[in-house]
N, C-alpha and C positions, 0 to 999 in steps of 0.2 A: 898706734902703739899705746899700750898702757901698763904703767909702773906693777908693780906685785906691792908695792905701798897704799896704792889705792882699789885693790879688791874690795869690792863688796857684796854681799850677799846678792845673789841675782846676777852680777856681773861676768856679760858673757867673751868668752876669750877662743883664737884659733890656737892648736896644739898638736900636735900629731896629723895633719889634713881634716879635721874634725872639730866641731863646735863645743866645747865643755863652759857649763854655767858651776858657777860658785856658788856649792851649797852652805861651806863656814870655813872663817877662815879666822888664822890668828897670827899676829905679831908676836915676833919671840924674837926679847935681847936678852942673850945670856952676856951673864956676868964676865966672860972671859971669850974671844972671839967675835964674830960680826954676826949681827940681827939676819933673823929669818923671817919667812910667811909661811906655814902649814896650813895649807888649804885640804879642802873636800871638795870634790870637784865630777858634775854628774854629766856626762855624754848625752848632749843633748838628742841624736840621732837614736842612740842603742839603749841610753837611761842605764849605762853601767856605773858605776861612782867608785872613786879610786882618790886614794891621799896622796900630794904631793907638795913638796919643800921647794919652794922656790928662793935665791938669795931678794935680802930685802933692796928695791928699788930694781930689781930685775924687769927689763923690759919685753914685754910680752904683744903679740898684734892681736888686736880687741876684733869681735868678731861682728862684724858691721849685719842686721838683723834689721830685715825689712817689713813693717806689722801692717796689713793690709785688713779694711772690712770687705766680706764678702757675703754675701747670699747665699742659702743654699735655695737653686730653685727645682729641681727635679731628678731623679735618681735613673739613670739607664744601665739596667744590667747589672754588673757590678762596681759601677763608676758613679761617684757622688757629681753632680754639676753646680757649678757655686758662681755665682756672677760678681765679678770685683767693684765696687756701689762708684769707685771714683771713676774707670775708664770702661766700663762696662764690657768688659771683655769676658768671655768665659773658661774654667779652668774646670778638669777634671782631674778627682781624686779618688783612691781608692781606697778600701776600708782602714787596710793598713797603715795609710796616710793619718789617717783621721783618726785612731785608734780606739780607746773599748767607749768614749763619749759618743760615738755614733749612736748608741741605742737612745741618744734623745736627740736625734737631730731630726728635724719635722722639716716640710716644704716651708718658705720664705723666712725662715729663722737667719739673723745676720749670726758673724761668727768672723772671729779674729783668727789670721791665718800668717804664720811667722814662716817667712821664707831666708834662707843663705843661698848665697850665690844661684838663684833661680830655682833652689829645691826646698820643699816644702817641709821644714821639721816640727812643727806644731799647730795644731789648730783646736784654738780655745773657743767652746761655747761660752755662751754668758753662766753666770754663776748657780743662777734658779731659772727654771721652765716652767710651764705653766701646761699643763698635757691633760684631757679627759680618760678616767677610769674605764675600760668596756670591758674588763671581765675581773670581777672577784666575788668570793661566797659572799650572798647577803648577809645585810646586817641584822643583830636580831633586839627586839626591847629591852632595853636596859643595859645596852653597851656603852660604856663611858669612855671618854679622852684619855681618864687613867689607866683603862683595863690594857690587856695586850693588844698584839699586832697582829695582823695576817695578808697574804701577798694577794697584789693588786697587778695586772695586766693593763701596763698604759697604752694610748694609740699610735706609739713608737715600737711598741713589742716590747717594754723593756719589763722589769720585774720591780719594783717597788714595795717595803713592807711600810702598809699605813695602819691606823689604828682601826677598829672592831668597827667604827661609826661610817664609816666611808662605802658606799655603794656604789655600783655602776652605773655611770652617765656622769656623776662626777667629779669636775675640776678641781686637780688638788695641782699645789706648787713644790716641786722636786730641786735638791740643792742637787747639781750636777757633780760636784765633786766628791761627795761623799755616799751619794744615792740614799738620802734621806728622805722622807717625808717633811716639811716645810709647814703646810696646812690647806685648807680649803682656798680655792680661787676667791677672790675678795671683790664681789662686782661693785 
């Protein structure tokens, strides 16, 4: 169990039969009557996010969240296969498990996979990739770092906008969370 005095940002809670993490929250003592908590609060399953008022020291059951490394080692069909690195077991998931980060999930990539109650609600890749260019228009002389961008096809299939200089074969590094461009692989 955990108070409504001690939310905090990231803190994750059971509610309704369902996991909701604390996107912001605040203490409110009015002047006249008893202190509250006005949380923002995002379904971690659905990603719906909805406001709610809880009384202050309201006790709530905290949602006990299991964070596993896993491997991904080979894709069958429509099922990702992920080896868990501590007990070497295998687990499959499917795209929708894994949601739109898939387009850079490559063979032996590890990846953080947050399970409740034996079901899967999140699975974080690492922050930047590192993936080879195979298909974007070449580049031509006299393209610079400052000039524009144009879209790059990495060896995930995913879409990438990198700058004018970047050619096929190579190595650039991708922020996975924002689908940026990073820069060139740094050997």
């Amino acid at each position: 169990m955990i108070s409504s005095n001690d939310f905090r940002t990231g803190t994750s809670i059971e509610l309704d039969g369902s996991v909701w993490r604390v996107v912001e929250f605040l203490h409110v003592k009015p002047g006249k009557g008893s202190a509250f908590v006005r949380t923002k609060l995002k379904n971690v399953q659905t990603g719906s996010v909805v406001e709610r008022t809880f009384r202050a020291g309201e006790s709530l059951p905290q949602a006990v969240l299991e964070k596993s490394t896993m491997q991904h080692t080979y894709r069958e069909a429509d099922q990702y296969v992920f080896m868990d690195m501590e007990t070497y077991e295998e687990r499959r998931l499917t795209e929708d498990q894994i949601g739109d980060r898939v387009k850079y999930l490559k063979e032996e990539m590890e990846v953080s996979v947050l399970r409740w109650q034996n079901q899967v609600l999140e699975v974080e890749l690492p922050n930047s990739v590192v993936l080879e260019v195979t298909q974007t228009d070449p580049g031509v002389k006299g393209d610079t770092a400052t000039g524009g961008t144009k879209p790059a096809i990495v060896e995930t299939g995913a879409q990438v906008m990198v700058p004018l200089f970047i050619s096929t074969g190579e190595r650039i590094k991708i922020d996975t969370r924002n689908d940026s461009y990073l820069g060139r692989e740094s050997s």
